[in-house]
MARGU-696940 format. One record per residue: residue number from 1; x, y, z of N, C-alpha, C, O in turn. Coordinates in nm, 3 decimals, decimal comma. Layout:
// MARGU-696940
NUM;X;Y;Z;X;Y;Z;X;Y;Z;X;Y;Z
...
***
This chain:
// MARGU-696940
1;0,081;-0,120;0,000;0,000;0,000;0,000;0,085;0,127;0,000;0,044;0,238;-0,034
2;0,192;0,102;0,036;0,275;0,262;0,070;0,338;0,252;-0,113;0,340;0,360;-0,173
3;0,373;0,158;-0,171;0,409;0,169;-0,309;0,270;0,253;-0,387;0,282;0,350;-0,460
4;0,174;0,206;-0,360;0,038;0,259;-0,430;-0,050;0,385;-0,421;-0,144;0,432;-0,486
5;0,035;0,426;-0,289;-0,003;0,561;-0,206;0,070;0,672;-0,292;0,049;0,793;-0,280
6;0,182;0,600;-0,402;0,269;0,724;-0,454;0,242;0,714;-0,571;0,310;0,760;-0,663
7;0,122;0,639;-0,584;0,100;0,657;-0,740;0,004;0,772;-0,821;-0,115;0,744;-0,804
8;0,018;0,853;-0,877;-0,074;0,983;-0,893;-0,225;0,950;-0,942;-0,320;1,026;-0,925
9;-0,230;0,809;-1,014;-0,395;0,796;-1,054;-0,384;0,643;-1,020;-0,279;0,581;-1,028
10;-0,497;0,592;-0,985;-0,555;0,399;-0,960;-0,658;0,428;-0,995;-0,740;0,512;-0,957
11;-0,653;0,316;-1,113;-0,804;0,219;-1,103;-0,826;0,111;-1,018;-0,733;0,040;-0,980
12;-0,926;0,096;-0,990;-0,952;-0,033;-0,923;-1,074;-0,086;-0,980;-1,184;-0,036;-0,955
13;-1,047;-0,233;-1,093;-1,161;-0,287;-1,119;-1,215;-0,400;-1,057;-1,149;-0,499;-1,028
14;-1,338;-0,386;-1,035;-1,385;-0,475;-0,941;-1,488;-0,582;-1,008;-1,601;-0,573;-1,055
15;-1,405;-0,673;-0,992;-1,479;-0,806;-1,065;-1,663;-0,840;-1,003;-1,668;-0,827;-0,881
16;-1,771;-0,870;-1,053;-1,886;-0,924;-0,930;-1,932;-1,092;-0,985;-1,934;-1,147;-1,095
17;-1,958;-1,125;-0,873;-1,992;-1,297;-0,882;-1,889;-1,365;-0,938;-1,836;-1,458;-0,876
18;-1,846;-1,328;-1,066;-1,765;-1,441;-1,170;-1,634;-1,388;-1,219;-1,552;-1,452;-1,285
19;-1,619;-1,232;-1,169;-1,496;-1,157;-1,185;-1,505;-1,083;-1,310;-1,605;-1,015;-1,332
20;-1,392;-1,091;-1,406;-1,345;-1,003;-1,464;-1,330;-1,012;-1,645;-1,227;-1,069;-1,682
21;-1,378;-0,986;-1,702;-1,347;-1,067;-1,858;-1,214;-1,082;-1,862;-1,156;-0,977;-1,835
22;-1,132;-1,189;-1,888;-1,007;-1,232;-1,900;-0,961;-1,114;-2,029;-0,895;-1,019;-1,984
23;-0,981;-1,111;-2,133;-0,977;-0,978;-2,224;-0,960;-0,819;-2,167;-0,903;-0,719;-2,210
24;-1,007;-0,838;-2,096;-0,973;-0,641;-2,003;-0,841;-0,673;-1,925;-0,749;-0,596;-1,897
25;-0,853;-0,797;-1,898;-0,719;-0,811;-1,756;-0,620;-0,798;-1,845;-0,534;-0,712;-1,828
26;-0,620;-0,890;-1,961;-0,480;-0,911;-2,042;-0,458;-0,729;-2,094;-0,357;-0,660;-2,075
27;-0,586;-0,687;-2,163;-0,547;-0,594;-2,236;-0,493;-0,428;-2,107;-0,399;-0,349;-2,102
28;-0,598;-0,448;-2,041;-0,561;-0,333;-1,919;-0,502;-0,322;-1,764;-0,454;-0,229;-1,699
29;-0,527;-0,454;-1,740;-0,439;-0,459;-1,568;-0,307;-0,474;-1,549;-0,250;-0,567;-1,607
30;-0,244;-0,397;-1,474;-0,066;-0,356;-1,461;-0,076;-0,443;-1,340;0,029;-0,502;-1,365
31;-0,120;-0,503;-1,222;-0,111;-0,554;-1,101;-0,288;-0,560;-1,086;-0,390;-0,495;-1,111
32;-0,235;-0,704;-1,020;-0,390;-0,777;-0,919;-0,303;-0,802;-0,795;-0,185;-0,832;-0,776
33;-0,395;-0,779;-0,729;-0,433;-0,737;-0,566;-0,513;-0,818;-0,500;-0,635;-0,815;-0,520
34;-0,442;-0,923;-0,392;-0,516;-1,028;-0,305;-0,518;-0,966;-0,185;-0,413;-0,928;-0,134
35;-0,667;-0,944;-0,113;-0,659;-0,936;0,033;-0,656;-0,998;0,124;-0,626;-0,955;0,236
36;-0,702;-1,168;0,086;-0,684;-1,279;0,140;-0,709;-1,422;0,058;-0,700;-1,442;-0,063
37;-0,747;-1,522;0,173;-0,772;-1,599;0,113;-0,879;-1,656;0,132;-0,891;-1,750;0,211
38;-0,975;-1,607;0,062;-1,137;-1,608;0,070;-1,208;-1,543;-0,013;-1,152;-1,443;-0,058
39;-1,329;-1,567;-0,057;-1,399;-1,563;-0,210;-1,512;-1,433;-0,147;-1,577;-1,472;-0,050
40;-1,534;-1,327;-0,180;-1,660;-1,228;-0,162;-1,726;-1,221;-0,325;-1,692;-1,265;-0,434
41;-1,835;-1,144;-0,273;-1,975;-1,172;-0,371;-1,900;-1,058;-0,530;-1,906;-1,068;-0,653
42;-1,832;-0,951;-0,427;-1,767;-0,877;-0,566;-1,695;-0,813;-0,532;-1,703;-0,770;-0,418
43;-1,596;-0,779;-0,612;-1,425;-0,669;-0,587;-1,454;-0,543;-0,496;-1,358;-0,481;-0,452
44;-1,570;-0,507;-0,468;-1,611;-0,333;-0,441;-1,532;-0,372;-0,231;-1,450;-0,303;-0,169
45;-1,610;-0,513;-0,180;-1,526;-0,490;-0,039;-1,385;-0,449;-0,058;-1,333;-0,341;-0,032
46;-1,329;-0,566;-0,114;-1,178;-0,527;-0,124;-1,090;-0,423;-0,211;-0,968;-0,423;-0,227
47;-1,209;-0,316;-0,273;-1,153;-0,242;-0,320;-1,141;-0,108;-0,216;-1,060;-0,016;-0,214
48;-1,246;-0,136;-0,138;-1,236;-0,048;0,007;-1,117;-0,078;0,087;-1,033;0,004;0,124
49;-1,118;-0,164;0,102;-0,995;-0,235;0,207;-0,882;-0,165;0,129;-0,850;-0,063;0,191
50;-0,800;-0,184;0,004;-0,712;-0,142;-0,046;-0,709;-0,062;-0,051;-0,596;-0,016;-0,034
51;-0,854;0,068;-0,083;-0,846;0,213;-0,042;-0,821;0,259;0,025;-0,784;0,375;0,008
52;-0,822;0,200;0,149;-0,853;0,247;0,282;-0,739;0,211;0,354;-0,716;0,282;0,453
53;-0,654;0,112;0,328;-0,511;0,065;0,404;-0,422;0,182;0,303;-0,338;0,251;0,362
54;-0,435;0,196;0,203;-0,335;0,341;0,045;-0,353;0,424;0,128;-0,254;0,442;0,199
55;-0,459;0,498;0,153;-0,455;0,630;0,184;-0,402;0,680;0,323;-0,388;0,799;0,353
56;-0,379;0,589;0,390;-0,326;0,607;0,505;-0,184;0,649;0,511;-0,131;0,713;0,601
57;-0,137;0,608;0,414;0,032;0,663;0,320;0,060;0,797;0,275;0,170;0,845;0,249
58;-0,102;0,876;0,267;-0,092;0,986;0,136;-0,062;1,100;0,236;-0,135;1,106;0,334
59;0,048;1,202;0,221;0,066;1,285;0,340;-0,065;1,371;0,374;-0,149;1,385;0,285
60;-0,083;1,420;0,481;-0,231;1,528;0,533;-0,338;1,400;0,523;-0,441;1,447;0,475
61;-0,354;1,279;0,544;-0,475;1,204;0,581;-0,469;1,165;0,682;-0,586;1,157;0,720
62;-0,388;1,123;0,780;-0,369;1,079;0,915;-0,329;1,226;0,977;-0,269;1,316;0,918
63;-0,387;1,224;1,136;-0,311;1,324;1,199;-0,181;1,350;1,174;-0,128;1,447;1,120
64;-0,127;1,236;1,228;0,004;1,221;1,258;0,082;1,140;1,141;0,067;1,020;1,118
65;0,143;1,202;1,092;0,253;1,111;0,989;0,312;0,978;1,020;0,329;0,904;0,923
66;0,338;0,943;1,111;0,362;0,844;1,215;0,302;0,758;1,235;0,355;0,648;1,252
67;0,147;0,779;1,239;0,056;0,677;1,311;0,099;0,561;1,185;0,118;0,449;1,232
68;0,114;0,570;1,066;0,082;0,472;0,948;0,200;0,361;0,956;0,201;0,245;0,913
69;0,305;0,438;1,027;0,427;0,380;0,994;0,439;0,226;1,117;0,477;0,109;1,116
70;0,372;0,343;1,227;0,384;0,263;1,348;0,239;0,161;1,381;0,236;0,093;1,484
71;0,116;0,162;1,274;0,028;0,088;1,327;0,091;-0,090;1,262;0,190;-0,121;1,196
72;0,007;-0,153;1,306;-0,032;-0,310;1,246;0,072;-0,324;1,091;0,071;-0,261;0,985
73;0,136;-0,412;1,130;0,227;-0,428;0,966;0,344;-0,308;0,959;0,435;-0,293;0,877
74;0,312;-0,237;1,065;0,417;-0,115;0,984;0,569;-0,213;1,042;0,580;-0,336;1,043
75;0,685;-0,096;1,090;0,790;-0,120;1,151;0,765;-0,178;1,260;0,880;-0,144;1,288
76;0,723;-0,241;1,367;0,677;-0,308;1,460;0,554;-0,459;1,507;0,498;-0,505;1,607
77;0,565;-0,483;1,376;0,477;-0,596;1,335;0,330;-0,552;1,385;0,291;-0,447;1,332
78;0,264;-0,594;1,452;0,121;-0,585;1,491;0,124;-0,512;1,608;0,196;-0,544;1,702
79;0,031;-0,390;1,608;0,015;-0,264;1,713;-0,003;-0,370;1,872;-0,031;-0,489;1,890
80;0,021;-0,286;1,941;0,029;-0,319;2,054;-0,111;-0,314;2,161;-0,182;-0,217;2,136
81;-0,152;-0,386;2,253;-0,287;-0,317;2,304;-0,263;-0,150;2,356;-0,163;-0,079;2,368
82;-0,376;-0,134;2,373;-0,436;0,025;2,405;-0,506;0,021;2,543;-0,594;-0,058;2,578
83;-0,457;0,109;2,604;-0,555;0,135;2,732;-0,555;0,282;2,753;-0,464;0,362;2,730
84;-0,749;0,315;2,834;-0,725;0,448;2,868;-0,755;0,439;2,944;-0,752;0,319;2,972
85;-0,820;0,534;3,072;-0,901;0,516;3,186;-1,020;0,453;3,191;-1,098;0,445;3,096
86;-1,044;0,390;3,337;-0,940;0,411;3,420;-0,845;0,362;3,431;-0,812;0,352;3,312
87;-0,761;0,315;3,491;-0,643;0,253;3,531;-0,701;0,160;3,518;-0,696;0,117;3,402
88;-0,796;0,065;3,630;-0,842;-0,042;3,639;-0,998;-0,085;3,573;-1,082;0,005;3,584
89;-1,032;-0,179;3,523;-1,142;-0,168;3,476;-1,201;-0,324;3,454;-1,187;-0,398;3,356
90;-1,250;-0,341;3,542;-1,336;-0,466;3,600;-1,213;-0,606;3,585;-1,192;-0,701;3,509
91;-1,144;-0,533;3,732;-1,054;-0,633;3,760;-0,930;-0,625;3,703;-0,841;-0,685;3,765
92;-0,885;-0,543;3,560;-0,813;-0,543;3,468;-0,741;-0,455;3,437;-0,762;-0,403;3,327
93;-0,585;-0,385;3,553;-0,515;-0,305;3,552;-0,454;-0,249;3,425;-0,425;-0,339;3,347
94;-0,427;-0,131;3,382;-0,324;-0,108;3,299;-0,164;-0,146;3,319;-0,113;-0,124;3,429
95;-0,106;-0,190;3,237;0,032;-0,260;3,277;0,050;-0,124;3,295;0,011;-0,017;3,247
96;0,177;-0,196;3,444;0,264;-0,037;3,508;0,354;0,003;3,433;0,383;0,123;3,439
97;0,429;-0,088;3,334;0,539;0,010;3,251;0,455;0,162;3,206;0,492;0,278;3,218
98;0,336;0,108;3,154;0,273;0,225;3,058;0,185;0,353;3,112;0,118;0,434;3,049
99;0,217;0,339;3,280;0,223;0,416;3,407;0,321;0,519;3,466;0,314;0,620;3,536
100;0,450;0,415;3,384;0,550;0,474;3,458;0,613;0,571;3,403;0,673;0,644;3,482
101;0,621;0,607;3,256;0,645;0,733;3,171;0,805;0,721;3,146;0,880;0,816;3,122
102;0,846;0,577;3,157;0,996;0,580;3,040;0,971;0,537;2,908;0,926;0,427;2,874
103;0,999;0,617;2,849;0,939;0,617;2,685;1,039;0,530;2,631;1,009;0,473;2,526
104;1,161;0,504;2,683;1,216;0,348;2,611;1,151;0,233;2,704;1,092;0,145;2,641
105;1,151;0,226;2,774;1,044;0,105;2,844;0,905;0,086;2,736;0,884;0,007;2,644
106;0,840;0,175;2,783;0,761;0,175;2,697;0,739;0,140;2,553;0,671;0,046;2,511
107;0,813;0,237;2,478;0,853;0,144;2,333;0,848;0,019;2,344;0,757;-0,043;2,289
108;0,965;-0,058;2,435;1,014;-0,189;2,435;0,908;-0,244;2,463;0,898;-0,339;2,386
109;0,797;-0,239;2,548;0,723;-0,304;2,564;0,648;-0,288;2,461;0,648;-0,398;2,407
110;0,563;-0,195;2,382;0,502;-0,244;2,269;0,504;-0,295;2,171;0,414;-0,342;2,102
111;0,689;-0,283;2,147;0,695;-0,398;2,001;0,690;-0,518;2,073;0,657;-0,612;2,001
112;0,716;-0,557;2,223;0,723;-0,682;2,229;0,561;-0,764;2,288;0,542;-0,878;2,332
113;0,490;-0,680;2,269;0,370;-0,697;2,277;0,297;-0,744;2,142;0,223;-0,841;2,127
114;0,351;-0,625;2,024;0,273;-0,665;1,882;0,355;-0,826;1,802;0,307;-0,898;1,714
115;0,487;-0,840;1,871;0,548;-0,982;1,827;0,433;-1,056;1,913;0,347;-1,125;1,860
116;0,441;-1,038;2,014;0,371;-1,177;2,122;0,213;-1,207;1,973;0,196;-1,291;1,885
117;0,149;-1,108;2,012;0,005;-1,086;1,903;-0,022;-1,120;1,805;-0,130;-1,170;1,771
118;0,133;-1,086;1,701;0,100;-1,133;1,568;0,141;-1,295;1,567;0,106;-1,374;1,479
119;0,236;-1,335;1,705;0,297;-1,500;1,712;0,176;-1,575;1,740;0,184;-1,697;1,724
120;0,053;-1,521;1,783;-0,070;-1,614;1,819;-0,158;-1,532;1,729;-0,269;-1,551;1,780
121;-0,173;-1,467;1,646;-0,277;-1,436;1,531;-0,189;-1,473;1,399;-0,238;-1,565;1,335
122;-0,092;-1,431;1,357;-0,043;-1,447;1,206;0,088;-1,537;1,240;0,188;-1,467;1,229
123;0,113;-1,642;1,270;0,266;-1,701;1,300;0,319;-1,703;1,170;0,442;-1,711;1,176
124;0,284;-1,699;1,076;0,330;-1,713;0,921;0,418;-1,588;0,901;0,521;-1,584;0,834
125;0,363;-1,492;0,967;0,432;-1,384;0,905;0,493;-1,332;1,017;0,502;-1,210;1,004
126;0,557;-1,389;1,165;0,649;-1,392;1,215;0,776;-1,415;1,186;0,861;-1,338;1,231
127;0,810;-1,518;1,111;0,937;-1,542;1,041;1,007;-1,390;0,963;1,120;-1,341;0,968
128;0,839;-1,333;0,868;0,908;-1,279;0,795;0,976;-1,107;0,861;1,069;-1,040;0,815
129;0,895;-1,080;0,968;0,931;-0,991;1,086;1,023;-0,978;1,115;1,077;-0,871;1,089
130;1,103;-1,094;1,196;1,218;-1,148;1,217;1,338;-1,139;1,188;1,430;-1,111;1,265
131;1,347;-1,174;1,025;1,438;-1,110;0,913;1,452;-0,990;0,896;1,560;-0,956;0,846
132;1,362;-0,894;0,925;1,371;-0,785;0,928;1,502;-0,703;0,961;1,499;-0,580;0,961
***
């Protein structure tokens, strides 16, 4: 998405039920785009999804320039949990590092939070983290 975020114009054609005439793909598509691995009724979900993960790249759409780099997938594999007030909340403290206001503690603990996350949601793409 950050390659596609610098591109000045996209189409996105969106196949429905049966996809795409093989004739338009050959004659007009530069790149196809998988969001997973699973069949929807027509291209328009995942043409949102791809919209919507691009633009997060394009400068002035996020507050913060930052947030894109540092969410889910960015430089830190999978975001880290979030807590706000209160502190405690039915039984369920905020960890004290993120209490205690050392911003390298802190760091450290959230990439090693989004490894723990993505090692029990995506283990596939732990390896490729890793290498990093």
């Amino acid at each position: 998405c950050q390659e596609l975020a610098k591109c000045k114009h996209l189409v996105l054609l969106c196949g429905h039920y049966e996809g795409v005439d093989e004739r338009a793909i050959i004659a007009e598509v530069d790149e196809e785009i998988s969001i997973g691995d699973y069949v929807l009724t027509s291209g328009m979900p995942a043409a949102n999804v791809v919209i919507d993960a691009t633009v997060r790249f394009i400068p002035g759409v996020l507050g913060h320039e930052e947030s894109a780099r540092c969410d889910t997938f960015g430089e830190v594999g999978f975001d880290s949990p979030h807590y706000t007030r209160p502190e405690e909340f039915e039984a369920v403290k905020v960890p004290e590092v993120l209490l205690g206001g050392n911003h390298a503690q802190i760091e450290a603990w959230r990439k090693e939070q989004g490894l723990n996350k993505m090692s029990q949601v995506r283990p596939d793409l732990l390896a490729k983290e890793k290498q990093r």
